[in-house]
C-alpha positions in Angstrom: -35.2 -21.1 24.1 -32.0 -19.4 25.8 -29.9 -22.0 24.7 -31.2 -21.7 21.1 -30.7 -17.5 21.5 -26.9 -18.3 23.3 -26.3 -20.6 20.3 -27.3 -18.0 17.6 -25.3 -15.3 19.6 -22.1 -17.1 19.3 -22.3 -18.0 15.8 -22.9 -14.6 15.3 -20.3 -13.5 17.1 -17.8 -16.4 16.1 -18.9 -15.1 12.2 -18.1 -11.3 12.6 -15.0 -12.6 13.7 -13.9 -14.5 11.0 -15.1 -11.6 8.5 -13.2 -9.0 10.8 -9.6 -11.3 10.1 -10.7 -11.4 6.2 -11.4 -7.7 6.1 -7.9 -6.7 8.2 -6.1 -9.3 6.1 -7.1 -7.9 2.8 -7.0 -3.8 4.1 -3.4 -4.6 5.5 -2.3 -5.9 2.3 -3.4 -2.9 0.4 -1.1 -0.8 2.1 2.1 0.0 0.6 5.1 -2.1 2.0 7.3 0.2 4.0 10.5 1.3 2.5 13.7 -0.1 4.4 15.3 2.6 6.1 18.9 2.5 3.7 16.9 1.4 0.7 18.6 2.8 -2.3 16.3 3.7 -5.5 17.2 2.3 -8.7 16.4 3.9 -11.7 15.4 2.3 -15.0 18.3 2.0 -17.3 20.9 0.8 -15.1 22.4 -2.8 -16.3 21.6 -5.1 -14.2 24.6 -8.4 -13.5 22.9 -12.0 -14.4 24.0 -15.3 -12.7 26.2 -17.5 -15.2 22.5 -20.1 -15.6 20.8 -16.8 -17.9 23.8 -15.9 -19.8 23.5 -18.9 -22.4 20.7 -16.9 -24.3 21.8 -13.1 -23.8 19.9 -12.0 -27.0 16.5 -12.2 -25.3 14.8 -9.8 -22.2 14.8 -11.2 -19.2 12.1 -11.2 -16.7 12.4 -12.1 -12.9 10.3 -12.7 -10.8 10.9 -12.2 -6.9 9.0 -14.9 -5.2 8.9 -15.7 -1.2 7.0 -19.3 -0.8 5.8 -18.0 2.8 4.2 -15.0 1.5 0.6 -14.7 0.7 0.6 -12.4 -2.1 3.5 -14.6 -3.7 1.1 -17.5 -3.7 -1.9 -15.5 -5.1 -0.3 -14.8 -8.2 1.4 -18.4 -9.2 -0.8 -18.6 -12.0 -0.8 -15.2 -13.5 2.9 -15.8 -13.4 2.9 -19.4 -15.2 0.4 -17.4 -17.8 3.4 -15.1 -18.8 5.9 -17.9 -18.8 3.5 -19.6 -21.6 2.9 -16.9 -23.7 6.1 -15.2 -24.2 8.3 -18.0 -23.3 10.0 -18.5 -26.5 10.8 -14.7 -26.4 11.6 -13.6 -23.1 14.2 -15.8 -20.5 12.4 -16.0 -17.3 13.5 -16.9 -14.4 12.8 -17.2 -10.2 14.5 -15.5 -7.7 13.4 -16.8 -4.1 13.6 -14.7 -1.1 13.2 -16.4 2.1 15.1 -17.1 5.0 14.2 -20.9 5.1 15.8 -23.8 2.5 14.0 -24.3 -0.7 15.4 -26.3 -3.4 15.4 -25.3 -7.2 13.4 -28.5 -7.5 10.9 -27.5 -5.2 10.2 -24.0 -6.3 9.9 -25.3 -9.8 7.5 -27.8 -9.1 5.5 -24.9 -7.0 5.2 -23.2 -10.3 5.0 -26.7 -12.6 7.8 -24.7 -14.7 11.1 -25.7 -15.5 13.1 -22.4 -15.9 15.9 -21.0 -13.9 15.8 -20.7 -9.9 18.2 -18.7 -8.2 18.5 -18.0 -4.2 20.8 -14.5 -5.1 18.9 -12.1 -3.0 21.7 -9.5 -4.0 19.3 -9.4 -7.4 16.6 -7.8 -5.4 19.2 -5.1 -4.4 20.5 -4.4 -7.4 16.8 -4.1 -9.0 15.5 -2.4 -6.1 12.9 -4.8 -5.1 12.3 -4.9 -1.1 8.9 -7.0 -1.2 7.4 -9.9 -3.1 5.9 -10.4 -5.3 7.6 -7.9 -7.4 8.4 -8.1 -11.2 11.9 -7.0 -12.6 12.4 -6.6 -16.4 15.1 -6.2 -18.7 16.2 -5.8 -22.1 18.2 -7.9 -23.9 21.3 -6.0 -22.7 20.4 -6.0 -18.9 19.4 -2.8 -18.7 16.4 -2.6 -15.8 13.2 -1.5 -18.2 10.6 -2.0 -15.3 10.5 -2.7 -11.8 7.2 -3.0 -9.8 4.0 -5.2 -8.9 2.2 -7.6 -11.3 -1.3 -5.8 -10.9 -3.2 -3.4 -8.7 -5.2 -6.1 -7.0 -3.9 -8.9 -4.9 -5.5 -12.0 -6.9 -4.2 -10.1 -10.2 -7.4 -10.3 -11.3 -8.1 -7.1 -12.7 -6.5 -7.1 -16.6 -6.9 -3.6 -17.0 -3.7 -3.1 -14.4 -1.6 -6.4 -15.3 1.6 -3.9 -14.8 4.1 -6.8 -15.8 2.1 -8.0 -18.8 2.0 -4.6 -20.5 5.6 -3.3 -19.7 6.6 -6.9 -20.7 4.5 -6.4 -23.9 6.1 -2.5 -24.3 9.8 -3.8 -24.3 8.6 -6.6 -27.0 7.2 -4.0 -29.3 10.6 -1.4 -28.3 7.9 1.0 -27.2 9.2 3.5 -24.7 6.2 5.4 -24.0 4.8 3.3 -21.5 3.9 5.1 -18.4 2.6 3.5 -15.3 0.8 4.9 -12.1 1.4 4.6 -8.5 -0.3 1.0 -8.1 2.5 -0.3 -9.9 5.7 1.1 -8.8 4.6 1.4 -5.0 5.8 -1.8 -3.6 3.1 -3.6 -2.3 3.2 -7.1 -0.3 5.6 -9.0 2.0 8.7 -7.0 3.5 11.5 -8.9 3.2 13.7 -10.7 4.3 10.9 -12.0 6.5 7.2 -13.0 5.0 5.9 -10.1 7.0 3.6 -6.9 6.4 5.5 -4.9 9.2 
């Protein structure tokens, strides 16, 4: 009988244990990213320099995403991503920017995402867009100005439509509607600091 009570005891124990490391893993990931201390805002508008592999089809928007393969939040939302790449492909030029300290070919990101569109390992882009954590969106027009900046969706699985951030600015620019506004959840950068795949 004790050993049957000791038995129950530790699965108990062993099973608030694994729920505690869910339930800090998920709360620590709602938290905004922290701002680098000489992070420099910048504001919608300013033209943003391509690499030479986007300038072949400069009469489209471009949309980047910021992608680290070693963070958590950048593998949650692969396929809300590839969603976006199938549905506005033939009017938007997409492309990956990968931000991690470790060597990743163009091959194997694509193959990540099962997409064949442009990989590049600039991380001067996330500068110049203002993006300090991934996954973060960056959209521009068809002349490179920065039209929105910010997170895919309120909730880390993107699963909640009503806040797909990307999607509707995305959508906006494609009708030339300027009236989109956007609330904290999107602009607040939330994810993985970089340069490392780390919350703090």
């Amino acid at each position: 009988m004790k050993r049957r009570v000791a038995v129950v005891a530790l699965l108990a124990i062993l099973f608030t244990g694994i729920l505690g490391i869910f339930w800090y893993s998920d709360w620590i990931y709602q938290l905004p990213t922290p701002v680098p201390e000489h992070y420099k805002p910048v504001q919608n508008g300013v033209q943003i320099a391509l690499p030479g592999q986007l300038k072949e089809n400069e009469d489209k928007p471009v949309f980047i995403h910021f992608f680290n393969p070693d963070c958590p939040c950048s593998k949650f939302n692969i396929t809300h991503f590839k969603s976006l790449v199938r549905e506005h492909k033939e009017q938007v030029n997409f492309m990956i920017v990968v931000l991690n300290n470790d060597r990743y070919t163009s091959t194997e990101i694509q193959d990540k995402f099962g997409l064949d569109i442009p990989v590049s390992f600039d991380t001067s882009l996330a500068t110049s867009c203002g993006v300090y954590s991934t996954p973060q969106a960056a959209i521009l027009d068809k002349d490179q100005h920065l039209f929105y900046r910010g997170n895919y969706n309120k909730t880390r699985y993107c699963t909640d439509k009503k806040t797909n951030y990307a999607q509707i600015a995305l959508n906006a620019l494609l009708k030339n509607s300027a009236n989109v506004s956007f609330d904290r959840y999107a602009l607040t950068a939330y994810g993985c600091q970089l340069p490392k795949c780390n919350k703090y």
